[in-house]
One Martini backbone bead per residue (centre of mass of N, CA, C, O) as a GRO file, in nm:
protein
   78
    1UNK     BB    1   0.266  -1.715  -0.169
    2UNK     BB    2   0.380  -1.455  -0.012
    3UNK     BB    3   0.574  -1.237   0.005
    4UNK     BB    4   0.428  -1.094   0.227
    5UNK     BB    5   0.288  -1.013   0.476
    6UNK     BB    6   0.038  -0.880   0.702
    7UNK     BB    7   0.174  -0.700   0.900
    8UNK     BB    8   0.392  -0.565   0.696
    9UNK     BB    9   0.203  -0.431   0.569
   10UNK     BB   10   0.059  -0.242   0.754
   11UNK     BB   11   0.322  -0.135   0.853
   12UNK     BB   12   0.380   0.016   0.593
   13UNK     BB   13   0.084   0.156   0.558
   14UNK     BB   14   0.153   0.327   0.852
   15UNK     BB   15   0.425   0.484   0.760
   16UNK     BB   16   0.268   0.623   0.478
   17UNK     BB   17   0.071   0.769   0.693
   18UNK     BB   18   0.274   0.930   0.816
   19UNK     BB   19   0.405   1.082   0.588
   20UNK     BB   20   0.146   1.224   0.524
   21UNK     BB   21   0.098   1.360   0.763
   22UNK     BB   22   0.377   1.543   0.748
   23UNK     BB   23   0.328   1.669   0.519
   24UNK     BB   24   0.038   1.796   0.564
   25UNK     BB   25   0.193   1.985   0.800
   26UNK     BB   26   0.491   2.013   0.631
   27UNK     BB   27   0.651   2.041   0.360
   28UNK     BB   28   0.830   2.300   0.409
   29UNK     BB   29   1.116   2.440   0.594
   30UNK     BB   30   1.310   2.698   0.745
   31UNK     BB   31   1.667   2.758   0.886
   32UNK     BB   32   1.769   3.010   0.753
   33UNK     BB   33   1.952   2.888   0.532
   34UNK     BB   34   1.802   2.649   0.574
   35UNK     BB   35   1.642   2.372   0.353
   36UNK     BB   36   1.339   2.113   0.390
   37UNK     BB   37   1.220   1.908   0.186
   38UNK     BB   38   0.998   1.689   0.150
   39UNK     BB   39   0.802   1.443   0.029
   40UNK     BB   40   0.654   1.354  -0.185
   41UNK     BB   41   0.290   1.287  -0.214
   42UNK     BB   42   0.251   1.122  -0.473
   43UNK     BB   43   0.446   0.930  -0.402
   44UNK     BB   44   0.300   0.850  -0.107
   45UNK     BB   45   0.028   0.737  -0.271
   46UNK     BB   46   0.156   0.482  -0.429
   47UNK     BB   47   0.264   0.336  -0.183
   48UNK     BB   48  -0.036   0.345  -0.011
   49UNK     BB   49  -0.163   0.183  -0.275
   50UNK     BB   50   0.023  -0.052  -0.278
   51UNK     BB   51   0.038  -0.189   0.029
   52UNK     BB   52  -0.314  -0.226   0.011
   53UNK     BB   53  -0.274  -0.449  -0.181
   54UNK     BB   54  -0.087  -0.633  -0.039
   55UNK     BB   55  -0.285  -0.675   0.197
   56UNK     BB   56  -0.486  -0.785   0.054
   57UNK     BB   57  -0.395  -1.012  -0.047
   58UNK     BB   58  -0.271  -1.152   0.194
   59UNK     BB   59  -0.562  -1.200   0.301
   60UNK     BB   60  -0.688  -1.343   0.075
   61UNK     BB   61  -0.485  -1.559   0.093
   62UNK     BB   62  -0.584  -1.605   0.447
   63UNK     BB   63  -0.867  -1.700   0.364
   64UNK     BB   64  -0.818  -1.919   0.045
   65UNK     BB   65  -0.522  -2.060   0.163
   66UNK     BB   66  -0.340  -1.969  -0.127
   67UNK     BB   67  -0.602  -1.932  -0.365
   68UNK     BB   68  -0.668  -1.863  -0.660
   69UNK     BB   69  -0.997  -1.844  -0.816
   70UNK     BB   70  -1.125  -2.034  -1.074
   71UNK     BB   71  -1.376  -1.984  -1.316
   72UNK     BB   72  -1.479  -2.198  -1.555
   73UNK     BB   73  -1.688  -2.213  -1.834
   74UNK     BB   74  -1.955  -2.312  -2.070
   75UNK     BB   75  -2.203  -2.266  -2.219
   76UNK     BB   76  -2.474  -2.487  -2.370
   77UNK     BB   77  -2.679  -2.565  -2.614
   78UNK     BB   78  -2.921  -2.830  -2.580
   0.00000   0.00000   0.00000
């Protein structure tokens, strides 16, 4: 089973997309003597990966049922 829904992770790679227009929009900004700098891209873009894993993963699992198949076999010359 997941640890995450496929909802959750959905909600979470929708928010890291967010994240990511709003750095492209204006990494960082002054007013008057404050300024403000936004979240790292490179961090945005690794979390926007975790999340996608973690989507396909949870879809994965509730495609196969919750079982990851493997299938092993041995060639042999008979």
């Amino acid at each position: 089973m997941a640890i995450f829904s496929k909802e959750m992770c959905r909600q979470k790679l929708n928010t890291w997309l967010a994240a990511e227009e709003s750095v492209a929009t204006g990494q960082s900004y002054q007013i008057g003597t404050r300024m403000l700098t936004r979240a790292d891209l490179k961090q945005i873009r690794e979390e926007m990966e975790y999340w996608a894993q973690k989507l396909f993963e949870a879809e994965a699992e509730e495609k196969n049922g919750g079982r990851n198949r493997l299938y092993h076999f041995v060639a042999r010359d008979v």
